[in-house]
N, C-alpha and C positions, 0 to 999 in steps of 0.2 A: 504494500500500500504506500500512496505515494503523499506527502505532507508540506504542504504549506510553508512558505520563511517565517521566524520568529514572529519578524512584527505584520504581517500579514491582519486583518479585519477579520479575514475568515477563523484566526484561531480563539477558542473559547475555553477557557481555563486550562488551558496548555493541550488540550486535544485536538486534534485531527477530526476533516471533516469529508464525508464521503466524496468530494469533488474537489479534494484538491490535487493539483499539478505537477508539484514537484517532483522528478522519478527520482527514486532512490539512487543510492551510488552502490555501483555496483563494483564487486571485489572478486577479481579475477583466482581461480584457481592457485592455488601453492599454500605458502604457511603465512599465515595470521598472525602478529603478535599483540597481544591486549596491553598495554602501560597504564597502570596506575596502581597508587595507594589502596591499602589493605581499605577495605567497607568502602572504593569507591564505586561498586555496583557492577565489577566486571563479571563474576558469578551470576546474579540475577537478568543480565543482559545475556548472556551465554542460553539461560534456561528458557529466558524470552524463544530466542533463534530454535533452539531444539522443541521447546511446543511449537511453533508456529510452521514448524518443518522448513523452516529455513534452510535448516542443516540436521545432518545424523546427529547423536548423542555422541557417536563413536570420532565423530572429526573433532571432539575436544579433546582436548591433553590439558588436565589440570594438577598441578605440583600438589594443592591439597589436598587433592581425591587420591591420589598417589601417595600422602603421606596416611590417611588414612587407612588405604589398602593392606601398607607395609607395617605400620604400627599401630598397638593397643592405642585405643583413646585416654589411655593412662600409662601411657609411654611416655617417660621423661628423662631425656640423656643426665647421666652419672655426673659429665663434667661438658667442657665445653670444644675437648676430641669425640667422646662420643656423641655431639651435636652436628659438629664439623661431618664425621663418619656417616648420622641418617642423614644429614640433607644431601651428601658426596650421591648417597644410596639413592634417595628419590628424585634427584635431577639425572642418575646414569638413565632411570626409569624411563623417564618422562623424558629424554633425549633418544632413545630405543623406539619409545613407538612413534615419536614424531618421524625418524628416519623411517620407520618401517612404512608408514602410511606414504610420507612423501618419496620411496622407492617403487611404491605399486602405483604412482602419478592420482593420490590422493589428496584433496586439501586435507589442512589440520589447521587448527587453530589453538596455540597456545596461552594456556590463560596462566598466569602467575603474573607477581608485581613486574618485571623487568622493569621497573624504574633506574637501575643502573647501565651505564654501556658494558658492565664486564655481561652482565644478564644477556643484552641483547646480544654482544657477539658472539656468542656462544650458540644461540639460536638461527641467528645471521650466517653462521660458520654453514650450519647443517642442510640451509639452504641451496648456498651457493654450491654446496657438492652436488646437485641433483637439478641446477637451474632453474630453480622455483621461484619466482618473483614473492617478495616481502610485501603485506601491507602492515601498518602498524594502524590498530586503535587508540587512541588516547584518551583517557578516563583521568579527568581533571578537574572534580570539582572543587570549590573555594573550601578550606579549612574548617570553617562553623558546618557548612552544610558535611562537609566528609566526618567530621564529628561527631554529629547529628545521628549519621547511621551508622556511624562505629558504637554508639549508646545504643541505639534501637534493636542491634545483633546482638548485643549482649556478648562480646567476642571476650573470651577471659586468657587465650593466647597471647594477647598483646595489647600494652597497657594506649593510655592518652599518649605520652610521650612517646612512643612508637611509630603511631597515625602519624603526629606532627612533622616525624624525623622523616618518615619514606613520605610525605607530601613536601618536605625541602629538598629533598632528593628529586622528587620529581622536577618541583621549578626548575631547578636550577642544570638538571643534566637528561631534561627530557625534552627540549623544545622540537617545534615542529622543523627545523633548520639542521639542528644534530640530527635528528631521527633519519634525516632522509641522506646528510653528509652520510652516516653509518653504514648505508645500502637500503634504506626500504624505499621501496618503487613509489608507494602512494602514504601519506599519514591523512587520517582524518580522528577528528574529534566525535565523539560520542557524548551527546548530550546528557543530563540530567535534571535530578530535583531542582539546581539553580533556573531551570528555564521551565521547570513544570513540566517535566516531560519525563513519561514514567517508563521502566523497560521493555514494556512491550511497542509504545513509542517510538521507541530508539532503535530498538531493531528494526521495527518498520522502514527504517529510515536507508536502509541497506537491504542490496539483494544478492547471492552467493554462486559463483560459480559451480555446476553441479559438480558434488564430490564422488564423482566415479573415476574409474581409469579410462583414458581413451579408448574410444570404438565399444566402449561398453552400453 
């Protein structure tokens, strides 16, 4: 479904309305990367995409579902080698089946913060082995509101000053200028609560390369 510009007449308390024009942006084929701060809503946009059959459930690759997989929900590393050790363990994961998917000429879509460039080359590296064009999502909403729904999750992994630190991280080493220096082919922003725009909203906003292999 296609939506309307911000300040358009047609929008009414941040919703879409059956006639409007705007076609989505569409996101070619390869790997995905989502950027942003923990409770910035890249999960909830992701499940948007998967009900809305936008995309499989299987073209996500998410670090946290991944750490979940590997460890008790009362898994708590000894010191901070054995911390070092599970996350070494669930990015080998989460780098496995992104390669795997993007060698059968599959999209993926990687969801984790990569708010750092060590994040994104890493994922940028895995690309370029297999000539998969990068798009980057950027999930950036203003501090109060990322706070907002870091409260509302109730997330007890990680305190206030955590949010704060990987949202300075983001300003400062995520813009839309680095992102694309880096290698990704297209960056676009992923709206939010700042503009009234809820995740089904924002997925709307975007249409997906179909994730099969060629000739399939």
């Amino acid at each position: 479904m296609a939506l309307v510009p911000e300040n358009s007449p047609d929008r009414a308390g941040g919703r879409s309305r059956p006639h409007d024009l705007t076609p989505p942006i569409r996101i070619p084929a390869g790997l995905v990367v989502l950027v942003g701060p923990p409770a910035s809503g890249k999960t909830s946009f992701v499940r948007a995409l998967v009900e809305g059959r936008q995309i499989e459930a299987e073209a996500v690759v998410s670090s946290d579902e991944i750490r979940a997989e590997l460890f008790s929900a009362e898994f708590e590393p000894a010191d901070s080698d054995a911390a070092d050790a599970a996350d070494a363990r669930i990015f080998e994961e989460r780098d496995r089946r992104i390669v795997a998917r993007l060698a059968a000429g599959l999209s993926v879509i990687a969801e984790s913060t990569n708010v750092t460039p060590q994040a994104r080359e890493r994922l940028i590296g895995l690309a370029r082995r297999f000539g998969a064009p990068v798009t980057v999502l950027r999930f950036a909403p203003d501090v109060a509101d990322l706070l907002q729904q870091y409260a509302e999750r109730g997330r007890t992994d990680l305190t206030e000053v955590d949010v704060r630190a990987y949202a300075a991280v983001m300003s400062r080493d995520a813009g839309v200028d680095r992102l694309r220096a880096e290698g990704a082919a297209a960056v676009h922003d992923v709206p939010g609560r700042r503009r009234s725009v809820t995740p089904g909203e924002a997925a709307a906003r975007f249409t997906f390369a179909p994730c099969r292999p060629p000739g399939r």
